[in-house]
Structure formats: C-alpha cells, structure tokens
C-alpha positions in Angstrom: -39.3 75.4 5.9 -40.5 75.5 2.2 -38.4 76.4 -0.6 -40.0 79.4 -1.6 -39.8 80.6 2.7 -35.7 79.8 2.6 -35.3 81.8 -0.7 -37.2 85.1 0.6 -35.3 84.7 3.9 -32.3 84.2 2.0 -33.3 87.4 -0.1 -34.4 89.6 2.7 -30.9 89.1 4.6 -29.0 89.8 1.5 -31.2 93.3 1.2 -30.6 94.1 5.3 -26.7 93.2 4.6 -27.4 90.1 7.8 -24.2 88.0 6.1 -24.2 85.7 8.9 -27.9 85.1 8.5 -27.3 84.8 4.7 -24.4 81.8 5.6 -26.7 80.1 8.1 -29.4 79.2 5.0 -26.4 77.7 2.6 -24.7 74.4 3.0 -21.3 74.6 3.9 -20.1 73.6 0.3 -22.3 76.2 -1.2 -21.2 76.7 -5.1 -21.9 80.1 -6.2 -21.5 81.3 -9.8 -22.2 84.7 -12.0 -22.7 85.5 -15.7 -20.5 86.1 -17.8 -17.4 83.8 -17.1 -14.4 85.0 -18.7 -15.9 88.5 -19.9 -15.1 89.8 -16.3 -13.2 89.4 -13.3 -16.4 88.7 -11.2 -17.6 86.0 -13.7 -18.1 82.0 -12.7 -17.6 80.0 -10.1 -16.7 82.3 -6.9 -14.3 81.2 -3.5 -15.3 82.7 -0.6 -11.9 85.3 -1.2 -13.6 86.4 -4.5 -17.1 86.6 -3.0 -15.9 89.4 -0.2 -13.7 91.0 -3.0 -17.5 91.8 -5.1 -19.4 93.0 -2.0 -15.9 95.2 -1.1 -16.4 96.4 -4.6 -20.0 97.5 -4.5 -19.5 99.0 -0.3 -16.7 101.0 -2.2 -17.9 102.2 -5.8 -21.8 102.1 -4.1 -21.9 103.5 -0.9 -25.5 104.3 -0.6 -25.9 100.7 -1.2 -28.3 99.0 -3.7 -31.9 98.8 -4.2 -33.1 95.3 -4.3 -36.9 94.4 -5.1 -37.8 91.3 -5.5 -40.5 90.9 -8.2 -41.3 87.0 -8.1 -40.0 84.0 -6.8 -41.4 80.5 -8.6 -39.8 77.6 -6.4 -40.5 73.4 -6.5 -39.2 71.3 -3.9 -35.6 71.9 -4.8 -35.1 75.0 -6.6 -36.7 78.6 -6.7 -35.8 81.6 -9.0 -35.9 84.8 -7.7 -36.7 87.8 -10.5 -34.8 90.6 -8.4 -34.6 94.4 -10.1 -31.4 96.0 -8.3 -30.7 99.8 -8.8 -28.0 101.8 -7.2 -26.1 105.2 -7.8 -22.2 105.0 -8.2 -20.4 108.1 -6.4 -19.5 109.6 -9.4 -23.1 109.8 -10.3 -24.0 106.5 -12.6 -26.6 104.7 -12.5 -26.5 101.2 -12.5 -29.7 99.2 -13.0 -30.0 95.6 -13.7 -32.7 92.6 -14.1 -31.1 89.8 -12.3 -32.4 86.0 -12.0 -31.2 84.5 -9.5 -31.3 80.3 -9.3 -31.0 79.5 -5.8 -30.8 75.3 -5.8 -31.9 73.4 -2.1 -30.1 70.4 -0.2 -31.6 69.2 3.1 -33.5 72.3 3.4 -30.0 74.8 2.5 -28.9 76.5 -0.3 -26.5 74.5 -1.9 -25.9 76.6 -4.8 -26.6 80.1 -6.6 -26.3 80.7 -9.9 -27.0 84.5 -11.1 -28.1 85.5 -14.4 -27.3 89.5 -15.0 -26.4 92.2 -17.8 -22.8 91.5 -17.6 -21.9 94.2 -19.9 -23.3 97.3 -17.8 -22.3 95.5 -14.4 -18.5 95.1 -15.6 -18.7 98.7 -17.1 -19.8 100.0 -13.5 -18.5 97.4 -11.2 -15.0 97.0 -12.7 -14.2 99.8 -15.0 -13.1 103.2 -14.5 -14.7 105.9 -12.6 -15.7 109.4 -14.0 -14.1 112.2 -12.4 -16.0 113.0 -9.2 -16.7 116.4 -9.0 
C-alpha cells in the first residue's frame, strides 16, 4: 500500500472511531505528539495512558462526536500530511472548530509516528477548561 492509501485509511478509521483498525496501520513503537507542549495537559509526546485520557475527554465534553473532513493529503514515500478541518459542539453549547495538520511519518509500510499541528489555545480553552453552566 502507498503512503498516501495508509494515511486515508488511517484517517477514515479515526473518523468511524475503528481504534483497533487505527492500531493495526502504526508500528508498535508508534511516537505520537501534539502542539503545544507545556501550554496544556494534552501537549507533547503522548503514552498510550494519556492518549485514552484525550479521546475519554472528547466522548465526555463531545458527545455528538467531531466532524472530521479531510481537505488534502500531500504524501512521498515516507511521510504524508493530512489538512483535516474538525468541528464539534460541546454540551454546553460551544463550538469548537479547528484546522489541524496532521504529519503522519511511515516505517515498513506503518505509521511510525504522528505529530499534530492545532490551535492549542481554543483546543485547551474547550478541551481542558471549564464548562459553562448547562442549561
């Protein structure tokens, strides 16, 4: 499989929520890192505690899920960027909308590592701080 096919499949079972299909396409040493290290809890390299801890905290504050479209993916034979727009409506009502690039680098035809580039200031302000009062 190309590149560019593993980072859409990868990206089309992170949309349909398919986590085991998402583990099957990365290695099993698979580095993943966020924005923003140090400016919020989510930020840097993330262990496999931390990583369920994030999607835990999107199922909870989130839980009509998020909108994912993928606008582009450029790949070569060992790394493609995805441009992904994500939306989602908290349940107190905010919206959260973010551009997110998203560096997927390839080992023996797995992901070895992600690396993803976001607004960390409006996805700490709605991932991590407080909620409005629900009404």
């Amino acid at each position: 499989m190309k590149t560019k096919e593993i980072a859409e499949k990868y990206f089309n079972a992170m949309v349909e929520g398919k986590f085991d299909e998402m583990a099957k396409l990365k290695t099993s040493d698979c580095v993943y890192w966020l924005s923003g290290e140090g400016s919020w809890p989510f930020g840097g390299y993330q262990s496999l505690k931390n990583q369920g801890e994030l999607w835990d905290t999107v199922a909870e504050r989130f839980p009509e899920g998020m909108k994912m479209t993928l606008q582009s993916i450029t790949a070569d034979d060992e790394r493609a960027v995805l441009d992904v727009h994500i939306q989602g409506t908290r349940k107190d009502g905010r919206i959260y909308e973010n551009h997110v690039m998203l560096l997927l680098t390839l080992k023996d035809g797995l992901i070895s590592g992600l690396y993803e580039y976001l607004d960390t200031i409006t996805v700490n302000e709605l991932f991590c701080g407080p909620m409005d009062d629900i009404k």
